[in-house]
PDB file of N, H, CA, C and O in Angstrom:
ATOM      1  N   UNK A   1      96.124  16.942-150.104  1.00  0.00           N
ATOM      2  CA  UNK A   1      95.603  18.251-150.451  1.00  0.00           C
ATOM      3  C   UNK A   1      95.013  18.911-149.208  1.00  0.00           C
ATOM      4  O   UNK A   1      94.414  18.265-148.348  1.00  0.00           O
ATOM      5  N   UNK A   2      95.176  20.002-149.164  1.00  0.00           N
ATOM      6  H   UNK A   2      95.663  20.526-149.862  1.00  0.00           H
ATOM      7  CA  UNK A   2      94.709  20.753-147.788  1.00  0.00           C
ATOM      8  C   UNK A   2      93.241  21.444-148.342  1.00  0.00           C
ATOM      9  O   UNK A   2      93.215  21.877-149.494  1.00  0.00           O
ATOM     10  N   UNK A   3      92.251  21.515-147.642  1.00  0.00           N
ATOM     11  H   UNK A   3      92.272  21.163-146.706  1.00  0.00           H
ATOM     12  CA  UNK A   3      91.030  21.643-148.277  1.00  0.00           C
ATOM     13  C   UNK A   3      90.714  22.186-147.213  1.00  0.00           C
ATOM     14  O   UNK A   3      89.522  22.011-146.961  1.00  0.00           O
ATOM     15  N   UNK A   4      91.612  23.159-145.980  1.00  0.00           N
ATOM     16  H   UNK A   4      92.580  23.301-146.185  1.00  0.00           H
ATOM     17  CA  UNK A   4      90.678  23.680-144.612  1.00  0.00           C
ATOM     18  C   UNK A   4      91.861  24.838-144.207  1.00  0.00           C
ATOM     19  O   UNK A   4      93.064  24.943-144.445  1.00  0.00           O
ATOM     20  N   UNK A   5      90.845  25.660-143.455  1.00  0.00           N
ATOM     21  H   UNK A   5      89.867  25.575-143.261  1.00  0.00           H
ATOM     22  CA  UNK A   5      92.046  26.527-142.940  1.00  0.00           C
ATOM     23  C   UNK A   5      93.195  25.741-142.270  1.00  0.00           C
ATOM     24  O   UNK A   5      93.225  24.538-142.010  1.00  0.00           O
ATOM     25  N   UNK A   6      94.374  26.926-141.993  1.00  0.00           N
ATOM     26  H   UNK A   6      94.350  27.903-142.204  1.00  0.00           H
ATOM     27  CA  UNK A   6      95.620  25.963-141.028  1.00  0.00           C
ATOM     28  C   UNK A   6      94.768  26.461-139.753  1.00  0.00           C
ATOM     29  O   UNK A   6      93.978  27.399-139.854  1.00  0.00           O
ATOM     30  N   UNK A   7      94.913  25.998-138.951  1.00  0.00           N
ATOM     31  H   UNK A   7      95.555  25.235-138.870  1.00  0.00           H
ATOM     32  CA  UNK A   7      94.118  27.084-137.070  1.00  0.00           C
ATOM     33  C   UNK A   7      94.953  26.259-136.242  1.00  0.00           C
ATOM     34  O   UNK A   7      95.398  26.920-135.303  1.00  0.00           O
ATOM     35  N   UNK A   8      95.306  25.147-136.237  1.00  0.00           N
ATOM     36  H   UNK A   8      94.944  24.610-136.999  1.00  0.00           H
ATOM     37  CA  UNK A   8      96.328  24.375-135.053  1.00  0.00           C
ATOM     38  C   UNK A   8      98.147  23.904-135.799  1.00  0.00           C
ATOM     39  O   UNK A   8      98.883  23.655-136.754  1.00  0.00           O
ATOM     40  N   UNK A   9      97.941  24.067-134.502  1.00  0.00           N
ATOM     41  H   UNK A   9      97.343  24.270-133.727  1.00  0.00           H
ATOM     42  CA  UNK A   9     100.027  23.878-135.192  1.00  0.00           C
ATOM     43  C   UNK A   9      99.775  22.386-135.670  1.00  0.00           C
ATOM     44  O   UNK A   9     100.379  22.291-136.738  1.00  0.00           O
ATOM     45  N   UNK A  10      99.349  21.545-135.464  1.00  0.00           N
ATOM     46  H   UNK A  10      98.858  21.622-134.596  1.00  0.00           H
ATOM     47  CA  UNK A  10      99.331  20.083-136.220  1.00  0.00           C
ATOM     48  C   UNK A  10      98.876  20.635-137.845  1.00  0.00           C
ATOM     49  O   UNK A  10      99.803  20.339-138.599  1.00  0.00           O
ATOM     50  N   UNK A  11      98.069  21.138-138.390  1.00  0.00           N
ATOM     51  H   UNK A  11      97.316  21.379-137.778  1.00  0.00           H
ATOM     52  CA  UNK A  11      97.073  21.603-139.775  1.00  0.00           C
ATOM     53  C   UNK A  11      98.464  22.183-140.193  1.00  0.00           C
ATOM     54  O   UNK A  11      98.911  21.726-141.245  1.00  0.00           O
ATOM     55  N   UNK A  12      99.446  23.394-139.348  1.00  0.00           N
ATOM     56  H   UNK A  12      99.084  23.765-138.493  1.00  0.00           H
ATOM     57  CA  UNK A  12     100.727  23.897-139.762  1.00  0.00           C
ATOM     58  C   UNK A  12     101.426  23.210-139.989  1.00  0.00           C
ATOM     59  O   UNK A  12     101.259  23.124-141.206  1.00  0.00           O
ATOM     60  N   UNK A  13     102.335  22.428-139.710  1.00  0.00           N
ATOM     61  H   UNK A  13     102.471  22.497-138.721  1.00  0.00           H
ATOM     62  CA  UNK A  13     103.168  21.073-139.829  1.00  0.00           C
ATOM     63  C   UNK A  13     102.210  20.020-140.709  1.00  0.00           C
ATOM     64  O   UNK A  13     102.814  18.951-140.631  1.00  0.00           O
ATOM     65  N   UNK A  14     101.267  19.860-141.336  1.00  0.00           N
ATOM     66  H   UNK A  14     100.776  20.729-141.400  1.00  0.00           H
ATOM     67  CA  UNK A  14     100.579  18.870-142.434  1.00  0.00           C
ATOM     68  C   UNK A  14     101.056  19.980-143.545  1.00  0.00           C
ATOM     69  O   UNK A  14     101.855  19.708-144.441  1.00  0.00           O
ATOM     70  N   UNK A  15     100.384  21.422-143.338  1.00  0.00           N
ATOM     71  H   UNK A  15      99.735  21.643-142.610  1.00  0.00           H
ATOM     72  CA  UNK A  15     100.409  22.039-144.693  1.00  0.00           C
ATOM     73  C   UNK A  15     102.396  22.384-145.264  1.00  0.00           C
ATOM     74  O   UNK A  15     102.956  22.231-146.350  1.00  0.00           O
ATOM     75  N   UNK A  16     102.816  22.794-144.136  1.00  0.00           N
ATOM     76  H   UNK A  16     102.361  22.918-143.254  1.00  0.00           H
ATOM     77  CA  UNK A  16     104.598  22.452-144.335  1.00  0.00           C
ATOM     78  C   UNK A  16     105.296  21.402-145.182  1.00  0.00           C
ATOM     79  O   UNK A  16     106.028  21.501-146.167  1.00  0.00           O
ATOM     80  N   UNK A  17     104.804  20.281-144.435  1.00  0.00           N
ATOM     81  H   UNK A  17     104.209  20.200-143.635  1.00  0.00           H
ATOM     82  CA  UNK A  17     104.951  18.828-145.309  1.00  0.00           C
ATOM     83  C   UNK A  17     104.193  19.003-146.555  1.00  0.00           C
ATOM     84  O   UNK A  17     105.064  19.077-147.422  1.00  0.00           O
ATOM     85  N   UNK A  18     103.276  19.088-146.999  1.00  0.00           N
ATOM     86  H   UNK A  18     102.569  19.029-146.295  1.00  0.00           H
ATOM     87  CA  UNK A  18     102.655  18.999-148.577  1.00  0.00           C
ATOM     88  C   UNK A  18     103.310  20.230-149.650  1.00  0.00           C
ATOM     89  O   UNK A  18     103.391  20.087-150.870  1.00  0.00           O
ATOM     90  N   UNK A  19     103.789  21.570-148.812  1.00  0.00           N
ATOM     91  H   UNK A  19     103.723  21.686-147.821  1.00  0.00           H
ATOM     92  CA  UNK A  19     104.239  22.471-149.459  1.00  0.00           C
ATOM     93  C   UNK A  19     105.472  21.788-149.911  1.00  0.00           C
ATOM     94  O   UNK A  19     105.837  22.100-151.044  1.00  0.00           O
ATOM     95  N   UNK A  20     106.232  20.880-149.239  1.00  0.00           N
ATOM     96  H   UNK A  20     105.935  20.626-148.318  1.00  0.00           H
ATOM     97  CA  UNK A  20     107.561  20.698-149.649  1.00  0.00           C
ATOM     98  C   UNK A  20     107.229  19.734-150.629  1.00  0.00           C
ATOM     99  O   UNK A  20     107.873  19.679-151.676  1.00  0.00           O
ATOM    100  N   UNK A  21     106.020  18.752-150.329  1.00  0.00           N
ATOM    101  H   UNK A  21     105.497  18.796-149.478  1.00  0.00           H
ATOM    102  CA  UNK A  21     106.045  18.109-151.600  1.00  0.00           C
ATOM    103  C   UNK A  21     105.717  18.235-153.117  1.00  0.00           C
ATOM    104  O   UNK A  21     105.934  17.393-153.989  1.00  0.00           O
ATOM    105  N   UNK A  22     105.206  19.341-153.235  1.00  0.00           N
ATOM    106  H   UNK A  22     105.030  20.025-152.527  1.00  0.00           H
ATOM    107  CA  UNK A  22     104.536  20.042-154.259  1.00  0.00           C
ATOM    108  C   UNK A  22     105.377  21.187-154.954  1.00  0.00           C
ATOM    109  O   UNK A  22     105.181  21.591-156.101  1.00  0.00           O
ATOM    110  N   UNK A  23     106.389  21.669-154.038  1.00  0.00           N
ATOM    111  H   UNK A  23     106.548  21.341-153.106  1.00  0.00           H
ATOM    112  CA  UNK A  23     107.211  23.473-153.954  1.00  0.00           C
ATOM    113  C   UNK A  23     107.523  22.822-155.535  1.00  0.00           C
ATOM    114  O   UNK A  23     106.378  22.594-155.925  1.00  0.00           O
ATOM    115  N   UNK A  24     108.255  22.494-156.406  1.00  0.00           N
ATOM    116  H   UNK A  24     109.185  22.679-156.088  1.00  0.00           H
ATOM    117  CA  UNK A  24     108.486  22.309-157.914  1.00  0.00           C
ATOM    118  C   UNK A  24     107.632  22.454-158.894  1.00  0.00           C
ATOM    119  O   UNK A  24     107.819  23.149-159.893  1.00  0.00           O
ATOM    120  N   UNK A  25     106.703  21.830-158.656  1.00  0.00           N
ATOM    121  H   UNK A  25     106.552  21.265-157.845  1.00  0.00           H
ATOM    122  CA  UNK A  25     105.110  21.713-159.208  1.00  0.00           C
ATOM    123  C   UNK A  25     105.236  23.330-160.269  1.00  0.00           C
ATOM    124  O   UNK A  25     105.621  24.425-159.859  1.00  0.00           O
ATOM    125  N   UNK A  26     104.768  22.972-161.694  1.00  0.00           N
ATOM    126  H   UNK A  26     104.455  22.082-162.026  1.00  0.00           H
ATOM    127  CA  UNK A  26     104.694  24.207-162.667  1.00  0.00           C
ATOM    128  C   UNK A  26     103.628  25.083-162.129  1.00  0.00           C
ATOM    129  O   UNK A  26     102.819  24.687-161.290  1.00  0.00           O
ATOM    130  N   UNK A  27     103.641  26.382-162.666  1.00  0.00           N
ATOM    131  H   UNK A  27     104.299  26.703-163.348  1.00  0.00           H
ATOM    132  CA  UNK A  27     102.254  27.059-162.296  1.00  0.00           C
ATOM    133  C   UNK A  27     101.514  26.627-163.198  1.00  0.00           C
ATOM    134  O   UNK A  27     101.919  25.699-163.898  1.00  0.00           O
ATOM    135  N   UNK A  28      99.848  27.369-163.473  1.00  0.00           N
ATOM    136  H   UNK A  28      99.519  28.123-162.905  1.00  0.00           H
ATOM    137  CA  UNK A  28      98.926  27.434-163.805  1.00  0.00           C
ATOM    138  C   UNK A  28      98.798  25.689-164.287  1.00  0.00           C
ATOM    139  O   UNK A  28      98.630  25.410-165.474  1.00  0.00           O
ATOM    140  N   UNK A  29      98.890  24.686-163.306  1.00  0.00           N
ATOM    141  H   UNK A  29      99.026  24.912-162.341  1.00  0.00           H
ATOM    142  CA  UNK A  29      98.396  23.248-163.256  1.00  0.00           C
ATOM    143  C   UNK A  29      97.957  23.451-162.014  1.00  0.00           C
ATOM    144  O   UNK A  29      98.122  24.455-161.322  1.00  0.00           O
ATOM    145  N   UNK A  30      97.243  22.204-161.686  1.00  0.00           N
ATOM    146  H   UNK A  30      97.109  21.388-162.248  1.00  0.00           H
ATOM    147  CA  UNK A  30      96.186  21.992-160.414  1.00  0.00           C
ATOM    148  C   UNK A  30      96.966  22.052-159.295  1.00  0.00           C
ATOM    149  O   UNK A  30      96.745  22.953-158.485  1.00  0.00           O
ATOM    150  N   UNK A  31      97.975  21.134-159.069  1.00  0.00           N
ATOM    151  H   UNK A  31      98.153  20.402-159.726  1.00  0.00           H
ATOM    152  CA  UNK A  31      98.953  21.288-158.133  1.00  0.00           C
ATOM    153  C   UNK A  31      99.511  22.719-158.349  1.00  0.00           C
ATOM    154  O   UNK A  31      99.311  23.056-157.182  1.00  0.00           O
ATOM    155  N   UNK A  32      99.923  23.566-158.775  1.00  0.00           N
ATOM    156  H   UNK A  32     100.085  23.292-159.723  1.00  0.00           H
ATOM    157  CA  UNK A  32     100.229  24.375-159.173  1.00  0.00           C
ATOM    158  C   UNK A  32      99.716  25.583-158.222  1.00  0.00           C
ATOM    159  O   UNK A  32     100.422  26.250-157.465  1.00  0.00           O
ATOM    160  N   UNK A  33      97.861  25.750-158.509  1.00  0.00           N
ATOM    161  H   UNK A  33      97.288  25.208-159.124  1.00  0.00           H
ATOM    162  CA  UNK A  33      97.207  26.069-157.931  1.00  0.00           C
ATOM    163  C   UNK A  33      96.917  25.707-156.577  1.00  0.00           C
ATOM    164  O   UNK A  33      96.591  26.595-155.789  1.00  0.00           O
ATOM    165  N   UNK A  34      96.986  24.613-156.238  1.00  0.00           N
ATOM    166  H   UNK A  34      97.251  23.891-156.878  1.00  0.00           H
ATOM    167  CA  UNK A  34      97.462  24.508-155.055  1.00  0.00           C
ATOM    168  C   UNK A  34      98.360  24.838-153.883  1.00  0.00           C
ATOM    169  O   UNK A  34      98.122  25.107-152.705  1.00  0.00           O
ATOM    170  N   UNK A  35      99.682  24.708-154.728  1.00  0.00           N
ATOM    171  H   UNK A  35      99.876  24.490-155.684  1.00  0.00           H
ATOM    172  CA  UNK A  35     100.743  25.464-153.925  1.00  0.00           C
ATOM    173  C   UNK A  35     100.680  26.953-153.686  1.00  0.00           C
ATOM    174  O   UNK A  35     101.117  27.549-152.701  1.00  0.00           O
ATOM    175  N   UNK A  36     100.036  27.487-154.795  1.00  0.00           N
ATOM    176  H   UNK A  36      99.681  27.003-155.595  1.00  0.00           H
ATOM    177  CA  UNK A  36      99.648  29.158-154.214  1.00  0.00           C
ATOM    178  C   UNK A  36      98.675  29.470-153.544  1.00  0.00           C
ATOM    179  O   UNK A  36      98.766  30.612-153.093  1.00  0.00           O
ATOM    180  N   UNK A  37      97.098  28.538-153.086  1.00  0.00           N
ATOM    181  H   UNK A  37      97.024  27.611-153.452  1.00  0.00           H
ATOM    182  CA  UNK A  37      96.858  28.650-151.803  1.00  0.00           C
ATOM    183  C   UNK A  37      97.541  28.370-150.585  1.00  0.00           C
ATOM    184  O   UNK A  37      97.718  29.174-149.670  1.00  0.00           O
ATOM    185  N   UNK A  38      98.041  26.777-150.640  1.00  0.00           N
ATOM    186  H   UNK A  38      97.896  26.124-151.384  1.00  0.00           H
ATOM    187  CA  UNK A  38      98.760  26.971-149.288  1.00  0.00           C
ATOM    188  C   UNK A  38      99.824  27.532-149.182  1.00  0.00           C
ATOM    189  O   UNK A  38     100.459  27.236-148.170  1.00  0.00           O
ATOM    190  N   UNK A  39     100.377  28.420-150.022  1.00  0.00           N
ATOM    191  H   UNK A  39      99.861  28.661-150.844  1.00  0.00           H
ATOM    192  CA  UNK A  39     101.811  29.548-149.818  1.00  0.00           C
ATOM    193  C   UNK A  39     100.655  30.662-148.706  1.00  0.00           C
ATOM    194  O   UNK A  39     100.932  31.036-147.566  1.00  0.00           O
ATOM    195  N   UNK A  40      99.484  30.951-149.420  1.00  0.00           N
ATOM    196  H   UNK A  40      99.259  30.647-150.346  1.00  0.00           H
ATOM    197  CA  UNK A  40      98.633  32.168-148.775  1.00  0.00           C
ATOM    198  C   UNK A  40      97.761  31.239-147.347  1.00  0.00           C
ATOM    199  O   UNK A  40      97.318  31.990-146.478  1.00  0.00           O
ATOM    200  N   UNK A  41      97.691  30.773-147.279  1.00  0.00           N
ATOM    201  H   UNK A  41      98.051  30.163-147.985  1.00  0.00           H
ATOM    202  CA  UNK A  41      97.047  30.109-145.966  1.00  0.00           C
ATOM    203  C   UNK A  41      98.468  30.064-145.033  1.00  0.00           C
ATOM    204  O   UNK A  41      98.439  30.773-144.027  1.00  0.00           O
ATOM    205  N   UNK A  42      99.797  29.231-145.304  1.00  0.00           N
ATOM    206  H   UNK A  42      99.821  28.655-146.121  1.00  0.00           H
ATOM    207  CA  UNK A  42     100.930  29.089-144.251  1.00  0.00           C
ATOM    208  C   UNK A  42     101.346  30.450-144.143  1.00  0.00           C
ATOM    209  O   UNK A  42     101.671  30.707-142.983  1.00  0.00           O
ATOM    210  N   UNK A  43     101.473  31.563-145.043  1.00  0.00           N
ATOM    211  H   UNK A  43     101.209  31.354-145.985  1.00  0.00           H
ATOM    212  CA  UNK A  43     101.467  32.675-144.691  1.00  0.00           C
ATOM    213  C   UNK A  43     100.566  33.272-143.619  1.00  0.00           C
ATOM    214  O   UNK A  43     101.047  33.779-142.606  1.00  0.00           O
ATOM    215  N   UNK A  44      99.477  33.221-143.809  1.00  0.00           N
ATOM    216  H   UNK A  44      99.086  32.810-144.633  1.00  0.00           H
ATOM    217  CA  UNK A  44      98.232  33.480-142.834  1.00  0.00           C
ATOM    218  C   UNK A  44      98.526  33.250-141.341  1.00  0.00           C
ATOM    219  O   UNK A  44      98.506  33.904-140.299  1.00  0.00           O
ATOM    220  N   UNK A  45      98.783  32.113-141.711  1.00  0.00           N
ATOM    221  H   UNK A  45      98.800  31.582-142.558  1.00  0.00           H
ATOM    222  CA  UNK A  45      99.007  31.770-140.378  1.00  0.00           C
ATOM    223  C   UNK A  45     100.294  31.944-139.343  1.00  0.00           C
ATOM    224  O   UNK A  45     100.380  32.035-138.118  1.00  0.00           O
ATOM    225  N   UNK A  46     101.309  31.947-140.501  1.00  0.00           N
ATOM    226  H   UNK A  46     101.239  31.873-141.496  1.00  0.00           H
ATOM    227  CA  UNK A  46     102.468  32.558-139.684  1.00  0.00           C
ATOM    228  C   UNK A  46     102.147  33.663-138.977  1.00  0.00           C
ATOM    229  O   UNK A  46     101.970  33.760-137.763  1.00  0.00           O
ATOM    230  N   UNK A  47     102.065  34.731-140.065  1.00  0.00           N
ATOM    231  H   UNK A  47     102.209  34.652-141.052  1.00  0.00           H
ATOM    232  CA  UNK A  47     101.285  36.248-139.657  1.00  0.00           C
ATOM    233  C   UNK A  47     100.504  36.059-138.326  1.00  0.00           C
ATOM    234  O   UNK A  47     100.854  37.009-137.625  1.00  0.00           O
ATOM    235  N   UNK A  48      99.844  35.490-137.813  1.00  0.00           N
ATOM    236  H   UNK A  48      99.560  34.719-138.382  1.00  0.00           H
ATOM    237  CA  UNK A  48      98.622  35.737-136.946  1.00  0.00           C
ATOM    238  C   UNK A  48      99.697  34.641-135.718  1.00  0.00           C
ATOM    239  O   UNK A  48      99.309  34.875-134.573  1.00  0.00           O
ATOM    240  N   UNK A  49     100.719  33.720-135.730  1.00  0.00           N
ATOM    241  H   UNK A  49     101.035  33.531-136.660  1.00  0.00           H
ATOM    242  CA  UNK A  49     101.123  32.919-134.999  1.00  0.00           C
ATOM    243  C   UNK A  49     102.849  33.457-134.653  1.00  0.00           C
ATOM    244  O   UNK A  49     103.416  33.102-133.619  1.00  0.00           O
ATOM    245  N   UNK A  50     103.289  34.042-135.340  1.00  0.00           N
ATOM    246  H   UNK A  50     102.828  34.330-136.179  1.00  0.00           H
ATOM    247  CA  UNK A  50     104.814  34.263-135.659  1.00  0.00           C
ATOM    248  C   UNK A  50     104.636  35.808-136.004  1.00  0.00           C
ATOM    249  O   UNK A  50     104.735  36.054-137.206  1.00  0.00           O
ATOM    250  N   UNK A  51     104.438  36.679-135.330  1.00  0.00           N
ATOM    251  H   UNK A  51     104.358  36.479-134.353  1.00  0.00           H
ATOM    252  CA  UNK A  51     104.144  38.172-135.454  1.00  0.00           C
ATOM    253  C   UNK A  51     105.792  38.379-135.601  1.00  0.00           C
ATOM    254  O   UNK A  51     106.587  37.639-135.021  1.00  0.00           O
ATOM    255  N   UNK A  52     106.225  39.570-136.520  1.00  0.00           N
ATOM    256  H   UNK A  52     105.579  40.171-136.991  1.00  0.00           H
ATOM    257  CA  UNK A  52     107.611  39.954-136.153  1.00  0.00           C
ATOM    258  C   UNK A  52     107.433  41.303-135.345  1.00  0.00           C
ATOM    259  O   UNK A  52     108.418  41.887-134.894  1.00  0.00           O
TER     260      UNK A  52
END
């Protein structure tokens, strides 16, 4: 479970790996909820790291 911002490319590549393990996961369950913070945190961070 990711419980911190992403801020280093290592935290990026942990939260990558858990997204893939979770991406199936139903909504409105815990995992669930989970995967839609770290969708909005790896977003975050793309944004601020991966500008288009």
């Amino acid at each position: 479970m990711i419980d911190k911002p992403i801020i280093t490319e290592r935290d990026y590549k942990q939260a990558l790996e858990r997204l893939e393990m979770i991406f199936n996961v139903p909504k409105g369950t815990p995992l669930g909820d989970e995967l839609e913070v770290l969708s909005i945190l790896i977003e975050q961070y793309e944004n601020e790291h991966f500008p288009v």
